[in-house]
C-alpha positions as CSV (number, residue, x, y, z in Angstrom):
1,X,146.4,17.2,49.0
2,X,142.7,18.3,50.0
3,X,143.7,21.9,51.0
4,X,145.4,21.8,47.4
5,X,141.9,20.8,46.0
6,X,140.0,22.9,47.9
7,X,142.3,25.9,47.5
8,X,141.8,25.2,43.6
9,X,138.4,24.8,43.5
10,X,137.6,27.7,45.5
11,X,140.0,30.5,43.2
12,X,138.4,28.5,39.9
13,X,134.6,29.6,41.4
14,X,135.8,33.2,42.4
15,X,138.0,33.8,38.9
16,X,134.7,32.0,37.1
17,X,132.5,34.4,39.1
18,X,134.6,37.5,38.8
19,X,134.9,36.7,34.8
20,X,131.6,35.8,34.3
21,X,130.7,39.5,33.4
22,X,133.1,39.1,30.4
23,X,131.4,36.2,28.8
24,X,131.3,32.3,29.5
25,X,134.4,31.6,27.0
26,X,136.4,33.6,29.3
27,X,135.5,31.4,32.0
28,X,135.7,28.6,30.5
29,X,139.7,29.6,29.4
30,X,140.4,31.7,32.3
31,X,139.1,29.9,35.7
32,X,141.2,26.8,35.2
33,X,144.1,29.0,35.0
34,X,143.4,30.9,38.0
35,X,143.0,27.5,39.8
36,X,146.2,25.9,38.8
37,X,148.0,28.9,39.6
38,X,146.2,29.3,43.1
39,X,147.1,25.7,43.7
40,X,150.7,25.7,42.9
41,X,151.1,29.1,44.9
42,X,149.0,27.0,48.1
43,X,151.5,23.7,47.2
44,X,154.8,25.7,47.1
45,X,153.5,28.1,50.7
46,X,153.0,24.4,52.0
47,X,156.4,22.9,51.1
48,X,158.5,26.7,52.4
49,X,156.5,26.3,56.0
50,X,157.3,22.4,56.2
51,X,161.0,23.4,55.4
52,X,161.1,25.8,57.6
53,X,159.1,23.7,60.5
54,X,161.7,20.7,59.4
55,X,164.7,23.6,59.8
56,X,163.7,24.2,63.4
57,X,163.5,21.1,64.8
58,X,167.0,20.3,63.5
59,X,167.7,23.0,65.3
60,X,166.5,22.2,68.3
61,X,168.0,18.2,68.3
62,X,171.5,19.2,67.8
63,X,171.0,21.8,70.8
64,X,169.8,19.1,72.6
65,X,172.5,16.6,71.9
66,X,174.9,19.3,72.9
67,X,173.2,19.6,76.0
68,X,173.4,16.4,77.0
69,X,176.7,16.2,75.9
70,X,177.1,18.7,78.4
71,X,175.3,16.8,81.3
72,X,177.9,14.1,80.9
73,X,180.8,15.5,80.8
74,X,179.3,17.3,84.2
75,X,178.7,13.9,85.8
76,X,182.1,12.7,84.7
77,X,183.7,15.1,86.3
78,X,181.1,14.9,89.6
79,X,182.5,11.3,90.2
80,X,185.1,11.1,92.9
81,X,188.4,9.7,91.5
82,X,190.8,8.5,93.9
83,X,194.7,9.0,92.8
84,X,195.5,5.7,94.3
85,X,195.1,2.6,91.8
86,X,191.5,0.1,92.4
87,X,192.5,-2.7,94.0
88,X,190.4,-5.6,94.2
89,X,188.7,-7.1,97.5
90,X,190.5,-10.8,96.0
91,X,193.7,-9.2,96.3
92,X,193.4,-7.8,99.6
93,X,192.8,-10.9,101.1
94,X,188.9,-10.3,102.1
């Protein structure tokens, strides 16, 4: 919200300074113009790169759920099965 403010402050000085050859009615109707439309163009760059930021990290937690998907089915597979059925030490007679 304050790079929106300052973003439209700053292109309403530069239009008012840039129109002020022109005459003062011009900046008074044309520099709040110019700094509307500077801030919308700042507020809609803003929302594309947090889309984009918010894109990426998606990304990057569903590769590493797969990934560690992938760790555990490899450790599943590491564990030594026997083909003979457990039998417990009770039923042994220990």
């Amino acid at each position: 919200m304050i790079v929106l403010l300052i973003v439209a402050i700053a292109a309403g000085l530069l239009a008012a300074s840039a129109l002020w050859s022109v005459g003062w009615l011009a900046v008074l109707i044309g520099s709040p113009f110019v700094a509307s439309f500077a801030a919308i163009l700042a507020g809609c760059l803003m929302a594309w790169q947090t889309t984009r930021r918010d894109r990426q990290k998606r990304a990057l937690d569903a590769q590493t759920g797969l990934m560690v998907a992938a760790l555990r089915d490899v450790t599943r597979k590491a564990e030594p099965q026997s083909p003979a059925p457990k039998v417990s030490r009770r039923r042994l007679g220990a």
